[in-house]
Biotite code that builds the C-alpha atoms (Angstrom):
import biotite.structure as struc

atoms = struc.array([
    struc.Atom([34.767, -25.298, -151.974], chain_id="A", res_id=1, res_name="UNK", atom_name="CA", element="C"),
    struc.Atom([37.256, -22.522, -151.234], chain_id="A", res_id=2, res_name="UNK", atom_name="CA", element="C"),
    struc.Atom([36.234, -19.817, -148.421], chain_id="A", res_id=3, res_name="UNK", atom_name="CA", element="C"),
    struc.Atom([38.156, -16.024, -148.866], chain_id="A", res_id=4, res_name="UNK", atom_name="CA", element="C"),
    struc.Atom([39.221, -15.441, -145.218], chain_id="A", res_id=5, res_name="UNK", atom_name="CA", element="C"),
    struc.Atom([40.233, -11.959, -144.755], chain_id="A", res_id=6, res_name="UNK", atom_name="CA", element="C"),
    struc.Atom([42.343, -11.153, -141.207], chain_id="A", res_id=7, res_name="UNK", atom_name="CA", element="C"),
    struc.Atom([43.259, -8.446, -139.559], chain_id="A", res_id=8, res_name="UNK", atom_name="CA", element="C"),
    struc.Atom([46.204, -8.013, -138.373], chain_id="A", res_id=9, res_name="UNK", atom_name="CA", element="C"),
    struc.Atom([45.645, -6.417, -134.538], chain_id="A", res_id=10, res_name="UNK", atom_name="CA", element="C"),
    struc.Atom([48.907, -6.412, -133.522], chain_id="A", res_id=11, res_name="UNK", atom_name="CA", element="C"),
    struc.Atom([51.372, -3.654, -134.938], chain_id="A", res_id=12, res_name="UNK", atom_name="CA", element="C"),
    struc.Atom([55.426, -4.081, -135.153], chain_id="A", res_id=13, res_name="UNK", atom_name="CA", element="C"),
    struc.Atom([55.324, -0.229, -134.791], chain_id="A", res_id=14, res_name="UNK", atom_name="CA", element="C"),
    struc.Atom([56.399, 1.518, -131.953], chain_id="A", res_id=15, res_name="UNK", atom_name="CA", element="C"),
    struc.Atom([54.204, 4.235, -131.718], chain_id="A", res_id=16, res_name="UNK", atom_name="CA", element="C"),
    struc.Atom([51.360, 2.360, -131.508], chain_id="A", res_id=17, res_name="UNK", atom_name="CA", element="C"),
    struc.Atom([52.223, -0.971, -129.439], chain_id="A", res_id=18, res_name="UNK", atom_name="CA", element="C"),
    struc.Atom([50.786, -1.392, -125.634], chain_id="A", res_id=19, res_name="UNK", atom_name="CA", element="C"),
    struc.Atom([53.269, -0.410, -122.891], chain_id="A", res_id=20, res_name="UNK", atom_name="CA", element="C"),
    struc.Atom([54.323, -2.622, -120.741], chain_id="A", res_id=21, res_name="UNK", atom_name="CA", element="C"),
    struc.Atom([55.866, -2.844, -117.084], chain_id="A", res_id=22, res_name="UNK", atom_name="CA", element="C"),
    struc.Atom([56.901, -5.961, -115.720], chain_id="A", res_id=23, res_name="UNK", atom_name="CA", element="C"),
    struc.Atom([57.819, -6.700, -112.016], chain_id="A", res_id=24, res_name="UNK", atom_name="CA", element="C"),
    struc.Atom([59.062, -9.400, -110.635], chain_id="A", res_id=25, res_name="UNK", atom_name="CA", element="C"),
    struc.Atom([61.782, -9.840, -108.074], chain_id="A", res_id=26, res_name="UNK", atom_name="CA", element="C"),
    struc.Atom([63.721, -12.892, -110.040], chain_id="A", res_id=27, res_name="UNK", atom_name="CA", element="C"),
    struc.Atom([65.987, -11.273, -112.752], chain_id="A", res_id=28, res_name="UNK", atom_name="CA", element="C"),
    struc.Atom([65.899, -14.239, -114.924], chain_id="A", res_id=29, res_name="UNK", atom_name="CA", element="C"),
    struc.Atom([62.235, -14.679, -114.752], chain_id="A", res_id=30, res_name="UNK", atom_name="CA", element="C"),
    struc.Atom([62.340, -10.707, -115.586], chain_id="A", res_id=31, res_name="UNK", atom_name="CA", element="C"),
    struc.Atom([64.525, -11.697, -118.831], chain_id="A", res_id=32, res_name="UNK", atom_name="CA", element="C"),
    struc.Atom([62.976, -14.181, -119.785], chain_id="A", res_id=33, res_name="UNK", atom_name="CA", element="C"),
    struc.Atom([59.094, -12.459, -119.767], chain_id="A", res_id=34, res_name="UNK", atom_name="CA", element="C"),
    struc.Atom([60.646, -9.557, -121.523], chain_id="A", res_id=35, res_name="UNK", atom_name="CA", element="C"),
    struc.Atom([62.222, -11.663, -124.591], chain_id="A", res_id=36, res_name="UNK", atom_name="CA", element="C"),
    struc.Atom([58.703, -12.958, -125.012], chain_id="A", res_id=37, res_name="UNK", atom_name="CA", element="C"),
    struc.Atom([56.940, -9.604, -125.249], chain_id="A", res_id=38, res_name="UNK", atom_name="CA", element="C"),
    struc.Atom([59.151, -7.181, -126.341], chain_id="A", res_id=39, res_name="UNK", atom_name="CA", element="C"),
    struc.Atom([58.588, -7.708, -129.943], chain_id="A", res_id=40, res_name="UNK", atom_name="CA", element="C"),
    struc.Atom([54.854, -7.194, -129.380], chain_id="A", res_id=41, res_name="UNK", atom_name="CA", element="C"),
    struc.Atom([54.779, -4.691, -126.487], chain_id="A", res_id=42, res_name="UNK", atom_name="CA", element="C"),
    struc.Atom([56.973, -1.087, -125.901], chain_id="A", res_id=43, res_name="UNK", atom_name="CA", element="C"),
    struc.Atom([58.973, -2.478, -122.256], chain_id="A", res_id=44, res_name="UNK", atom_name="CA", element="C"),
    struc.Atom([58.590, 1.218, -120.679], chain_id="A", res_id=45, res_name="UNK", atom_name="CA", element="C"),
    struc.Atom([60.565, -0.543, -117.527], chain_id="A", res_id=46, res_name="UNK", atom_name="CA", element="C"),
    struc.Atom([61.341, -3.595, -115.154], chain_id="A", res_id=47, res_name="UNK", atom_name="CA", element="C"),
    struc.Atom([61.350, -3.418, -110.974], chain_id="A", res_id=48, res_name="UNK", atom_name="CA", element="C"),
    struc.Atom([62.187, -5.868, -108.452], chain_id="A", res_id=49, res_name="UNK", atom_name="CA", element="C"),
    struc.Atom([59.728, -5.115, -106.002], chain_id="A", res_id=50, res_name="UNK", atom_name="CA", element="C"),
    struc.Atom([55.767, -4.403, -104.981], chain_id="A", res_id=51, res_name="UNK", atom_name="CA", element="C"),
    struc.Atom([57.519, -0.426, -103.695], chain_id="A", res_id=52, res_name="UNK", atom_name="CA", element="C"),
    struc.Atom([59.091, -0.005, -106.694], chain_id="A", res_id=53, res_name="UNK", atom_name="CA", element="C"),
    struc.Atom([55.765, -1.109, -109.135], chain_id="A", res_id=54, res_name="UNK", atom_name="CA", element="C"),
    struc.Atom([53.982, 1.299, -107.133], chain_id="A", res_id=55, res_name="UNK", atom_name="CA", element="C"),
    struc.Atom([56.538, 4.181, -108.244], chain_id="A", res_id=56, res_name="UNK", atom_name="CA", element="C"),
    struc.Atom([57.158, 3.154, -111.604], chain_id="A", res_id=57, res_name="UNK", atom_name="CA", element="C"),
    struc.Atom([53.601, 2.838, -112.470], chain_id="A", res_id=58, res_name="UNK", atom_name="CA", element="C"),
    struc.Atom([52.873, 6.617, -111.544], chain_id="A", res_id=59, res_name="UNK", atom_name="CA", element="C"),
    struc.Atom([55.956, 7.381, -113.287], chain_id="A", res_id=60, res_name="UNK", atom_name="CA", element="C"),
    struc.Atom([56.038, 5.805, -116.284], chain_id="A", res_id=61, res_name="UNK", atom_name="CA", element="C"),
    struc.Atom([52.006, 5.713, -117.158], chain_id="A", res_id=62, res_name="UNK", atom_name="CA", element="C"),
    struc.Atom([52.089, 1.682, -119.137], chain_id="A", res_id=63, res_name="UNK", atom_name="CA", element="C"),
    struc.Atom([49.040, 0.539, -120.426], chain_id="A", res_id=64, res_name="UNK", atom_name="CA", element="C"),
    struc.Atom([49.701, -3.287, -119.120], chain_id="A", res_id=65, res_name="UNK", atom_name="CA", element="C"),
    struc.Atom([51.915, -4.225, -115.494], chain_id="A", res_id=66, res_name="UNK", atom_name="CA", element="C"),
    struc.Atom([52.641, -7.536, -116.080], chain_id="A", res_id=67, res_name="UNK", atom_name="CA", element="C"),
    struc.Atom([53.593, -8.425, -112.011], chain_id="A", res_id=68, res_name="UNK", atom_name="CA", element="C"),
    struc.Atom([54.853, -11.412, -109.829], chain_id="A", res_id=69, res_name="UNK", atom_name="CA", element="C"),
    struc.Atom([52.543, -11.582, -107.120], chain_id="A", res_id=70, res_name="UNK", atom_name="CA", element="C"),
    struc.Atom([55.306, -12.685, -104.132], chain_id="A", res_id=71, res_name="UNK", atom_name="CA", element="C"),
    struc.Atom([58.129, -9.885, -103.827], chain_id="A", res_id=72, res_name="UNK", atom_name="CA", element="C"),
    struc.Atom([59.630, -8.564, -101.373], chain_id="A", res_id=73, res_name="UNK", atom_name="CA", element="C"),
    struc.Atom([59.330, -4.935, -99.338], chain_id="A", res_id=74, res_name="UNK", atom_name="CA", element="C"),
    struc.Atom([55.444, -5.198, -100.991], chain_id="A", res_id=75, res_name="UNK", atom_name="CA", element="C"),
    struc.Atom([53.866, -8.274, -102.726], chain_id="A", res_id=76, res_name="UNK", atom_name="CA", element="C"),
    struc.Atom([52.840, -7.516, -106.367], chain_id="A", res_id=77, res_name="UNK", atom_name="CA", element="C"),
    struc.Atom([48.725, -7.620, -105.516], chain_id="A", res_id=78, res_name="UNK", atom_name="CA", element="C"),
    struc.Atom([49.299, -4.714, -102.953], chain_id="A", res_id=79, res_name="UNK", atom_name="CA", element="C"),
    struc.Atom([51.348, -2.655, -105.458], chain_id="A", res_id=80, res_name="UNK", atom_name="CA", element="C"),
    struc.Atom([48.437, -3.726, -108.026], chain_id="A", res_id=81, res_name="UNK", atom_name="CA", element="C"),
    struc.Atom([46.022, -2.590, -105.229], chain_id="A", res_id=82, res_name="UNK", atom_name="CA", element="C"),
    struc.Atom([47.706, 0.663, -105.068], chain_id="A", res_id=83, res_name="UNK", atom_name="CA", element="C"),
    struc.Atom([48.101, 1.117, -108.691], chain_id="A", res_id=84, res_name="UNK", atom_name="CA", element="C"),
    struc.Atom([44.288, 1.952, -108.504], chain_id="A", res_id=85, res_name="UNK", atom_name="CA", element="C"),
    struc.Atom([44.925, 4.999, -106.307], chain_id="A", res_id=86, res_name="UNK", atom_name="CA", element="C"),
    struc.Atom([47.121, 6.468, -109.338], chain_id="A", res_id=87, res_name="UNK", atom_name="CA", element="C"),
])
């Protein structure tokens, strides 16, 4: 007994309609590393090294995912996500 399985394909190789994505995290390689994994699913709109400079990206740059380290330095990456809200 055969079953037809139809799927949907959710996730779109095309630009213009992929999530954006910002990633944070204050270890570059870790930052390189989490980007070569998503990039072919996700638009990267940017990467910052620090909780501060989340905070300002995120206004800035409007991404539908922050994809964040939660130990950084000058602000940890739960206060920046705490902030985030205030946006």
């Amino acid at each position: 007994m055969t079953t037809d399985v139809q799927i949907e394909n959710v996730v779109t190789k095309d630009p213009m309609q992929r999530k954006r994505l910002l990633l944070a995290d204050d270890q570059k390689e870790m930052l390189e590393e989490v980007r070569s994994l998503l990039d072919q699913e996700y638009e990267i709109v940017g990467a910052v090294d620090n909780g501060a400079k989340l905070v300002e990206a995120a206004k800035a740059l409007k991404p539908d995912v922050i994809v964040s380290d939660i130990s950084m330095p000058v602000m940890t990456g739960r206060r920046g996500s705490h902030r985030k809200s205030s946006f």
